[in-house]
PASEBA-1860 file (N, C-alpha, C; in nm, 3 decimals):
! residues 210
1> XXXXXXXX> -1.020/1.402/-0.558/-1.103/1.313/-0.637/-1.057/1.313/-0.783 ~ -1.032/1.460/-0.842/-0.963/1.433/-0.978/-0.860/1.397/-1.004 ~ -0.741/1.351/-0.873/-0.624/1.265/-0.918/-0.642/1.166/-0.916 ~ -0.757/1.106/-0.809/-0.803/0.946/-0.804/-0.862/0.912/-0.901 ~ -0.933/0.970/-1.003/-1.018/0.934/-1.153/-0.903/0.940/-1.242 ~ -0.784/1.023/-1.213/-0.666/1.033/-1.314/-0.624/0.886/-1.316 ~ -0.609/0.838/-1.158/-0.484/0.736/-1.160/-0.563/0.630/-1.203 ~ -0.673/0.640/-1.189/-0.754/0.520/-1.205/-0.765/0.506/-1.362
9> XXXXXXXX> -0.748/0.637/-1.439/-0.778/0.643/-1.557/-0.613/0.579/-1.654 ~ -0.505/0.618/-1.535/-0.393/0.583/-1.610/-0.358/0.467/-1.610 ~ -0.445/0.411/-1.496/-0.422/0.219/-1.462/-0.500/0.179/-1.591 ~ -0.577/0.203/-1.618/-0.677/0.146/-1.678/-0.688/0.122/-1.841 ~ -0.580/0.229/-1.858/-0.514/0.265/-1.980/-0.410/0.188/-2.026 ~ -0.342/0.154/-1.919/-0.193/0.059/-1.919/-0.282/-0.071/-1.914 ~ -0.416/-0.120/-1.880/-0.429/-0.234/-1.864/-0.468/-0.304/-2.038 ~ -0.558/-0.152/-2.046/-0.572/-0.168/-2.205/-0.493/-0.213/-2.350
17> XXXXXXXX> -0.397/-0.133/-2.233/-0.249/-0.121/-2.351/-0.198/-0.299/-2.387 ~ -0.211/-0.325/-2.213/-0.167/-0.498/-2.228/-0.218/-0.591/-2.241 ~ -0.344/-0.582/-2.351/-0.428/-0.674/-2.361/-0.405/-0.663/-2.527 ~ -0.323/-0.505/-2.587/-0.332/-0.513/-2.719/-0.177/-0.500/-2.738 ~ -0.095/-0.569/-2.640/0.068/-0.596/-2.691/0.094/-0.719/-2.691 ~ 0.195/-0.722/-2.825/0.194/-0.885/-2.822/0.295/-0.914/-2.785 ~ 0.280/-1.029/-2.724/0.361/-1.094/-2.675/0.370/-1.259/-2.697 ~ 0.461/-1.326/-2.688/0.501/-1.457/-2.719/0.428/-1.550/-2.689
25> XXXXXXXX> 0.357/-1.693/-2.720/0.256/-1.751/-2.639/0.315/-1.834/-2.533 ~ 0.500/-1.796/-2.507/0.526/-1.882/-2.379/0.546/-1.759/-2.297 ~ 0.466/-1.611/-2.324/0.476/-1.513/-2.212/0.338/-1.432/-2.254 ~ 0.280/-1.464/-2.244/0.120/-1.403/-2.280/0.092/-1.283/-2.135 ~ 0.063/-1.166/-2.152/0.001/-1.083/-2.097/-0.080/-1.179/-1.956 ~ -0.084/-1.162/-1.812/-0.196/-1.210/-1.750/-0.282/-1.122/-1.611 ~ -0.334/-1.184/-1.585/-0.419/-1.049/-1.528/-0.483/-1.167/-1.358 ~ -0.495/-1.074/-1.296/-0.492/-1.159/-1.152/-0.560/-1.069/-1.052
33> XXXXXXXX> -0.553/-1.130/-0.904/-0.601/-1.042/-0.827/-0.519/-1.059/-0.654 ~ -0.477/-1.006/-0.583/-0.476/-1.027/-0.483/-0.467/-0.968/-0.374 ~ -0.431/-1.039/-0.268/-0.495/-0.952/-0.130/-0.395/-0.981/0.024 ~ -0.431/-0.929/0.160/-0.293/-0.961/0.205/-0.344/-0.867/0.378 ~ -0.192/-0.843/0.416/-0.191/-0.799/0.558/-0.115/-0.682/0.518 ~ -0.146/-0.550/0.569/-0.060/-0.430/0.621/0.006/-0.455/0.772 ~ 0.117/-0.401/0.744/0.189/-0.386/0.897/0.231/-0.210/0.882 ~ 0.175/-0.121/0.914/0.206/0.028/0.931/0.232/0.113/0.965
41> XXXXXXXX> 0.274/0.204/0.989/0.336/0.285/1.099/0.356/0.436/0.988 ~ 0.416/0.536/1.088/0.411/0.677/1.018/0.510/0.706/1.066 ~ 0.641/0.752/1.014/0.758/0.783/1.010/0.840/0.957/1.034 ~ 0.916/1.027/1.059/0.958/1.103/1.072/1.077/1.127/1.034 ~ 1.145/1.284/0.947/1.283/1.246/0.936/1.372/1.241/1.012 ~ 1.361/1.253/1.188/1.481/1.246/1.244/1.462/1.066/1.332 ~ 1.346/0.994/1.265/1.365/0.850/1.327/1.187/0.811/1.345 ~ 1.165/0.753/1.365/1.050/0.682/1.388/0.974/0.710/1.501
49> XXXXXXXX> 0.894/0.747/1.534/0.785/0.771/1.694/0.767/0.665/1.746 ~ 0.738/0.710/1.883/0.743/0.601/2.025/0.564/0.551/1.963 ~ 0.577/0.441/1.899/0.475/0.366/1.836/0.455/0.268/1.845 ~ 0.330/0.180/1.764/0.310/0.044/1.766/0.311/-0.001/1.593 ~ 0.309/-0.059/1.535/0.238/-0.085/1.391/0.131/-0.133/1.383 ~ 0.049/-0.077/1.309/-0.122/-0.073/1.322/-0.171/-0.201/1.182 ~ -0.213/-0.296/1.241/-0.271/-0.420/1.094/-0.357/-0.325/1.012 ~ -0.397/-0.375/0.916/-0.481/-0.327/0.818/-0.501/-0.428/0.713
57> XXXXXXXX> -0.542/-0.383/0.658/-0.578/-0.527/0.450/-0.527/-0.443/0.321 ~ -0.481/-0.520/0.215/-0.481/-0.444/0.121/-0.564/-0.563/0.021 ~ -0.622/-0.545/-0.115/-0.665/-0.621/-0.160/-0.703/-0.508/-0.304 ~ -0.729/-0.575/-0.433/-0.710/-0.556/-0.530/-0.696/-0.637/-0.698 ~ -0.672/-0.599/-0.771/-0.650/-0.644/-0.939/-0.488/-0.597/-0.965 ~ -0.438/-0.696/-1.055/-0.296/-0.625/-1.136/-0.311/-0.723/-1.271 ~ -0.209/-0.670/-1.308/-0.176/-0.689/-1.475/-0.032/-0.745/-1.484 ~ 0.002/-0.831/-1.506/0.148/-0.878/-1.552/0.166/-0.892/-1.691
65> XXXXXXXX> 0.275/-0.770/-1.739/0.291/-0.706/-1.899/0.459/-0.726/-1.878 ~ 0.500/-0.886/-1.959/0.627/-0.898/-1.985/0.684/-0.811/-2.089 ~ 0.799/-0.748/-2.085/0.856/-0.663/-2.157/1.029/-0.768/-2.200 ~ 1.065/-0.862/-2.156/1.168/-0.951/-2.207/1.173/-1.098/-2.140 ~ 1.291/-1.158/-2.208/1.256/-1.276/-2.127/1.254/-1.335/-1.959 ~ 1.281/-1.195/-1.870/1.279/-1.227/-1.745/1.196/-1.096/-1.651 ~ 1.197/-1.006/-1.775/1.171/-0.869/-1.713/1.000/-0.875/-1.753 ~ 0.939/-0.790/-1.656/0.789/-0.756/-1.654/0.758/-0.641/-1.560
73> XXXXXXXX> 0.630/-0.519/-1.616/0.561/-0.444/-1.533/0.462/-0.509/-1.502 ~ 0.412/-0.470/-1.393/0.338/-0.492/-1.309/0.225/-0.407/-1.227 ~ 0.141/-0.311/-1.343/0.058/-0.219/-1.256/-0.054/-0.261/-1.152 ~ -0.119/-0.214/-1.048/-0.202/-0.259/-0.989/-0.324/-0.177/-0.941 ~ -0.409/-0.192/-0.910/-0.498/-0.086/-0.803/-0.517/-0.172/-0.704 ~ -0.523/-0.116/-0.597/-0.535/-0.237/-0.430/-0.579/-0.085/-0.371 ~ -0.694/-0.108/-0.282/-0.734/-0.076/-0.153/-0.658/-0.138/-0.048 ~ -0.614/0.001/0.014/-0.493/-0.011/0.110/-0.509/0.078/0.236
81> XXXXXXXX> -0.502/0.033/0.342/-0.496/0.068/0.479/-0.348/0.111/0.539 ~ -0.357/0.227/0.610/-0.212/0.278/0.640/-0.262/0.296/0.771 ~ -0.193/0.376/0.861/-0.204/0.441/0.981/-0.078/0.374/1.105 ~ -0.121/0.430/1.200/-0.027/0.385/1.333/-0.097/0.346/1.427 ~ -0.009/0.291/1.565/-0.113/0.286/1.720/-0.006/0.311/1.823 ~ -0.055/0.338/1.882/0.060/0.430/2.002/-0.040/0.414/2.112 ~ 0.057/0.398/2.252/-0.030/0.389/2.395/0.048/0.512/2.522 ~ -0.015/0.567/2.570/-0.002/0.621/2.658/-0.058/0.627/2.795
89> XXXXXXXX> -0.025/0.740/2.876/-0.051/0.745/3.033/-0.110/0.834/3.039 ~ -0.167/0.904/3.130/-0.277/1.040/3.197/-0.171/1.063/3.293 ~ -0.192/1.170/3.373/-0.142/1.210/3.507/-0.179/1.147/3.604 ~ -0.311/1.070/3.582/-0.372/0.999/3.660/-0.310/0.840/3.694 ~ -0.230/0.802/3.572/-0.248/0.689/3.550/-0.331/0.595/3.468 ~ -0.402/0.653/3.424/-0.505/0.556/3.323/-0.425/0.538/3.191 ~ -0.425/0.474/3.145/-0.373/0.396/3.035/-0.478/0.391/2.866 ~ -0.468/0.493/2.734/-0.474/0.497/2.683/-0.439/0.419/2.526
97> XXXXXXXX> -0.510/0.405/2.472/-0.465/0.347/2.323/-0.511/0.456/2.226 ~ -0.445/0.445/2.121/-0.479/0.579/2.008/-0.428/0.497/1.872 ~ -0.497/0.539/1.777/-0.497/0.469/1.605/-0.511/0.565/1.552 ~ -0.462/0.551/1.493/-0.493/0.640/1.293/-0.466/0.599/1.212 ~ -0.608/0.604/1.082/-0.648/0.483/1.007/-0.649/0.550/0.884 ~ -0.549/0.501/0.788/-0.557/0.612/0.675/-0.573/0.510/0.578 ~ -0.708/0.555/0.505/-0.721/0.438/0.371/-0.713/0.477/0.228 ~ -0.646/0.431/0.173/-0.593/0.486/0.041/-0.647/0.407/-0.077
105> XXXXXXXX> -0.664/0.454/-0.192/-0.626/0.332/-0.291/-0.523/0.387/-0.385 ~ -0.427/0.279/-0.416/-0.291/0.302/-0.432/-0.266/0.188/-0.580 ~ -0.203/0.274/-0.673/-0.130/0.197/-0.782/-0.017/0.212/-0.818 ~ 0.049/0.151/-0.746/0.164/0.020/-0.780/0.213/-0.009/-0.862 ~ 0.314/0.027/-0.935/0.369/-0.008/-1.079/0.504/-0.065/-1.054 ~ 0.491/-0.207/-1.053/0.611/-0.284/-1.018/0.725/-0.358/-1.141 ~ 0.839/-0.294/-1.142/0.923/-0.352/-1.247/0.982/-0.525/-1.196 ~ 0.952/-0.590/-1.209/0.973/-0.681/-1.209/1.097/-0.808/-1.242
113> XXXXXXXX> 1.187/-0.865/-1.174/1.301/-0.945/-1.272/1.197/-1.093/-1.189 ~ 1.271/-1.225/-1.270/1.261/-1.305/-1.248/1.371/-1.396/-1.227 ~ 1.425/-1.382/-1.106/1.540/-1.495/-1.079/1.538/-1.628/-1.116 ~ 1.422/-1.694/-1.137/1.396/-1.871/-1.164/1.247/-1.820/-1.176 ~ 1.212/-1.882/-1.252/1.087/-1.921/-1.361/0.965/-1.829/-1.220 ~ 0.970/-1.944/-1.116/0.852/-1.916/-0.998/0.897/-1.806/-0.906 ~ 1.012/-1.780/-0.890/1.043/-1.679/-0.857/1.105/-1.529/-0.843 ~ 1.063/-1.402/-0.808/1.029/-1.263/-0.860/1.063/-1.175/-0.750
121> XXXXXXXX> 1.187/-1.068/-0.780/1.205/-0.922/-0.690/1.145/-0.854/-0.806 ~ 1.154/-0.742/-0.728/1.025/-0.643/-0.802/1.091/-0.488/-0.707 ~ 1.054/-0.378/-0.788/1.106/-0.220/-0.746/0.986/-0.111/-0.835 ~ 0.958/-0.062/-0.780/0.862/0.050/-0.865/0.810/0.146/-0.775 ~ 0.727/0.272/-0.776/0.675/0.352/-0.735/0.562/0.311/-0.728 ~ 0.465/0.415/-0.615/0.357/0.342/-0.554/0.252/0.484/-0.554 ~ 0.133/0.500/-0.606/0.058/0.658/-0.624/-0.057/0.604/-0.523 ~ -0.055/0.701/-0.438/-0.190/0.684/-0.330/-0.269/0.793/-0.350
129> XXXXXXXX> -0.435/0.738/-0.335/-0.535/0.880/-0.331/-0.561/0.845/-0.194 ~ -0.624/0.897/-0.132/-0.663/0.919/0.010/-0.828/0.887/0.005 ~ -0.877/0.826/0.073/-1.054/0.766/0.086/-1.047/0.839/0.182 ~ -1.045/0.765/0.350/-1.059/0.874/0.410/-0.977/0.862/0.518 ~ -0.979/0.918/0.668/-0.856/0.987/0.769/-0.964/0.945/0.885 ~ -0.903/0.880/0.983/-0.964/0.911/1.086/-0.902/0.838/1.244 ~ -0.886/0.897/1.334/-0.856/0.858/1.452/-0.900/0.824/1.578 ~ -0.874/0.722/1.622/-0.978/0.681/1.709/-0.861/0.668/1.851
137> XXXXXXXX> -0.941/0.704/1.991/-0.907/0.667/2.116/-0.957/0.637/2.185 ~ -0.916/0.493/2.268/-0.954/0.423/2.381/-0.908/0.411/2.499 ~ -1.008/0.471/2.627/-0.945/0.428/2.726/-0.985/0.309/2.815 ~ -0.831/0.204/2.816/-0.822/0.088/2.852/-0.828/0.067/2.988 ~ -0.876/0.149/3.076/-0.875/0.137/3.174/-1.047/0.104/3.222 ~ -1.084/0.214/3.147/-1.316/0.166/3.180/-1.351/0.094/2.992 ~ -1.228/0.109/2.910/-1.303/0.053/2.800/-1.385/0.184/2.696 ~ -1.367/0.287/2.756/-1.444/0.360/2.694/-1.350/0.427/2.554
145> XXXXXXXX> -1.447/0.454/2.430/-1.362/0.524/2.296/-1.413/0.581/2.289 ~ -1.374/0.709/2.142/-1.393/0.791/2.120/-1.325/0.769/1.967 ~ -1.392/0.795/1.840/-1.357/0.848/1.694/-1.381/0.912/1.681 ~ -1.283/1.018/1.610/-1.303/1.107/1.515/-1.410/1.096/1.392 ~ -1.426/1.273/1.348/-1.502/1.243/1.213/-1.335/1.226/1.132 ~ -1.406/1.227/0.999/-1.282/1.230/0.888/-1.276/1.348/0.891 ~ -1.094/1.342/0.933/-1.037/1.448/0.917/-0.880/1.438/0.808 ~ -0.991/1.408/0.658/-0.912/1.430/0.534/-0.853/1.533/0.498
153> XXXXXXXX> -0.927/1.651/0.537/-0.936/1.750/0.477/-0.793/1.861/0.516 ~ -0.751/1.776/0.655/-0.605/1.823/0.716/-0.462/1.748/0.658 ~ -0.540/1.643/0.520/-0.380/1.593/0.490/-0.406/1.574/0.346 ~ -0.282/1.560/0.284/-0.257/1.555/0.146/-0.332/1.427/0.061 ~ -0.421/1.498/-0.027/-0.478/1.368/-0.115/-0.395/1.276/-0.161 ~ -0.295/1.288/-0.197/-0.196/1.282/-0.296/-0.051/1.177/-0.203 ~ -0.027/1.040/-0.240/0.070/0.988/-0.127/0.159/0.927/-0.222 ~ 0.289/0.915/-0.263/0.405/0.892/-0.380/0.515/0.791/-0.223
161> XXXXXXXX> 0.536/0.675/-0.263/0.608/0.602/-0.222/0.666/0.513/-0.325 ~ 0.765/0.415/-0.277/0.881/0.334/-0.355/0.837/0.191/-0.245 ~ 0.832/0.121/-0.351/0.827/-0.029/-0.348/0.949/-0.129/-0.361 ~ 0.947/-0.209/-0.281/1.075/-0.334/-0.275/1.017/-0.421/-0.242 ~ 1.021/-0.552/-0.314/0.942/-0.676/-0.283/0.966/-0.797/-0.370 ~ 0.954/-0.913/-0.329/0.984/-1.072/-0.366/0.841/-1.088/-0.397 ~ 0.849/-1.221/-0.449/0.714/-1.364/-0.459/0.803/-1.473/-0.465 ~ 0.677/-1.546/-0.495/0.705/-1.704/-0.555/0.572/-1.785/-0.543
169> XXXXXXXX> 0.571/-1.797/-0.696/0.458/-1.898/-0.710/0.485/-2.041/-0.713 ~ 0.387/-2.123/-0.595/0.396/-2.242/-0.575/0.331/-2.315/-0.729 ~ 0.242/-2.279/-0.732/0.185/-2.289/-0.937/0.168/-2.199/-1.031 ~ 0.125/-2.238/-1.135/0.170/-2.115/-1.212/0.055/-1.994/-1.230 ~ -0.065/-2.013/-1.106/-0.141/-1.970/-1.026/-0.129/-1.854/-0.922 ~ -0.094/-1.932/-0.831/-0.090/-1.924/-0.651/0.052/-1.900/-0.632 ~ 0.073/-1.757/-0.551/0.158/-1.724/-0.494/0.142/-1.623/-0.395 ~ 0.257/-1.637/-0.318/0.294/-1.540/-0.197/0.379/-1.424/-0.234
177> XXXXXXXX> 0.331/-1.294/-0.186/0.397/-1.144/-0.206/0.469/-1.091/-0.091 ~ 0.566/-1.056/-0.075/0.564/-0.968/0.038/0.670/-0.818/-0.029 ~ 0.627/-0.745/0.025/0.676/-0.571/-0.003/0.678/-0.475/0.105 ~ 0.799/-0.387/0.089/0.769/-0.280/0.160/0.806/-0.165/0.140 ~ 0.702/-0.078/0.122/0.641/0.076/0.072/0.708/0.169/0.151 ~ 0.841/0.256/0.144/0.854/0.374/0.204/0.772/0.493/0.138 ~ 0.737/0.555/0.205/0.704/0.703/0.192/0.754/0.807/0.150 ~ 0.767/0.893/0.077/0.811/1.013/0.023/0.774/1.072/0.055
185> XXXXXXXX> 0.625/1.151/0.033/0.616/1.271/0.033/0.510/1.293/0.202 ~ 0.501/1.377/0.265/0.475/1.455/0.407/0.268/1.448/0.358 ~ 0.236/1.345/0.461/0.118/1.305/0.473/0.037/1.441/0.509 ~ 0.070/1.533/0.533/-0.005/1.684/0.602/0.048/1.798/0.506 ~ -0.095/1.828/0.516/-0.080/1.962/0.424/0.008/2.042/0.472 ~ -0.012/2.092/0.605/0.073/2.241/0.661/0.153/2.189/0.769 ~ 0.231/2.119/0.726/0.321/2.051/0.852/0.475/2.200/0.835 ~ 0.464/2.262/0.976/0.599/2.320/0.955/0.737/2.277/1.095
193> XXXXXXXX> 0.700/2.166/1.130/0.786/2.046/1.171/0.879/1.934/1.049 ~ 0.912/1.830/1.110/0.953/1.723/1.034/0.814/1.646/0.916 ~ 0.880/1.612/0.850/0.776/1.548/0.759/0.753/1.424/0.850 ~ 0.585/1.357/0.791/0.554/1.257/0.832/0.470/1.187/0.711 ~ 0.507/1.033/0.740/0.547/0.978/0.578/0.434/0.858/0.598 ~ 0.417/0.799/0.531/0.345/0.640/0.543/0.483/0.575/0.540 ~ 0.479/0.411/0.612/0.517/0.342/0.546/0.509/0.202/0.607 ~ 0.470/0.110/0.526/0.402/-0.036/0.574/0.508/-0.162/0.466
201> XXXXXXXX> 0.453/-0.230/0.567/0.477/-0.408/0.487/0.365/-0.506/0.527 ~ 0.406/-0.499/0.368/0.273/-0.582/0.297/0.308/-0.761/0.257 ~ 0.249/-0.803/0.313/0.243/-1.005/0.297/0.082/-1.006/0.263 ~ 0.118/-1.134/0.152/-0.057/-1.181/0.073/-0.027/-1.308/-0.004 ~ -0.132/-1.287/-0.113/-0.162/-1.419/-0.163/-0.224/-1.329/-0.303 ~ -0.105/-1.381/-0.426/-0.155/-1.367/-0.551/-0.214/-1.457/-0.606 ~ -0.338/-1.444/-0.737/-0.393/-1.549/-0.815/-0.392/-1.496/-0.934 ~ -0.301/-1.570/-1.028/-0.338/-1.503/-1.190/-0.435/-1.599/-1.264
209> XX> -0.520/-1.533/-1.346/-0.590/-1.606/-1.437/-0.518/-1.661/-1.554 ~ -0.524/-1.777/-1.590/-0.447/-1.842/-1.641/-0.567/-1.976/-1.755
END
């Protein structure tokens, strides 16, 4: 909780910052919001698990703070959904589904170029706090589930990934995002196996106030 009041405190600080830097009135500071689809999955270092990618939402506020004539940061806070889905068998034969739903809120600090006026690649680091953990299983055979409580308390508050991602605004409004977040650092506290990482792609819909 005291790194999530940190990060929140360091977003909030940078947002401050870009409301009192000046900038040119054909590049004015702007401030927006948007929101989107997770595609997710949880990774390993010797390859990826016999998995599915699990949907989720991300949604949120950012700040666009030009620093030259093509270059801009880009901090954000977004509520963000991670996890996986994977299916299996019994001895029996019955046929299982399994999820794990990891919800974060995550800020995003995207360096930004601008290839043509409307359109934007972008690279930056990505700080996740952890809300909460939880796993759920269904069996698809009578329909019957089963969730977990939150079980936060078995993985790292704390989630550090790297960002790669495009846009393009159709106005100088409305645009489309898409990104995708690898993972760094080992989602479990006491993992003495391979690390296991987040990592998703993200498609949405930006709106700056203007």
């Amino acid at each position: 909780m005291k790194k999530l009041i940190l990060g929140l405190a360091v977003t909030a600080s940078s947002l401050a910052f870009a409301q009192q830097t000046p900038t040119s009135s054909s590049n004015p500071v702007t401030f927006g919001v948007k929101g989107g689809m997770n595609v997710s999955s949880l990774s390993k270092d010797e390859g990826l698990d016999d998995q599915k990618s699990k949907i989720g939402f991300n949604a949120g506020v950012f700040a666009n703070i030009p620093i030259a004539e093509s270059f801009s940061v880009q901090p954000e806070v977004l509520y963000s959904q991670y996890g996986e889905k994977s299916e299996f068998k019994d001895l029996f034969g019955n046929k299982f589904s399994a999820s794990t739903k990891l919800d974060y809120v995550t800020v995003p600090v995207m360096f930004q170029y601008n290839l043509i006026p409307n359109l934007f690649v972008e690279a930056g680091p990505e700080f996740g706090f952890m809300v909460s953990a939880k796993n759920k299983l269904k069996n698809e055979s009578n329909g019957n589930s089963t969730t977990s409580d939150n079980y936060k308390d078995q993985l790292k508050t704390f989630n550090f990934g790297v960002g790669l991602g495009a846009g393009y605004y159709f106005t100088p409004n409305l645009g489309i995002t898409a990104r995708y977040v690898a993972g760094v650092t080992d989602i479990f506290k006491d993992n003495s196996g391979d690390a296991v990482r987040n990592n998703t792609f993200q498609v949405g819909l930006a709106y700056k106030f203007k």
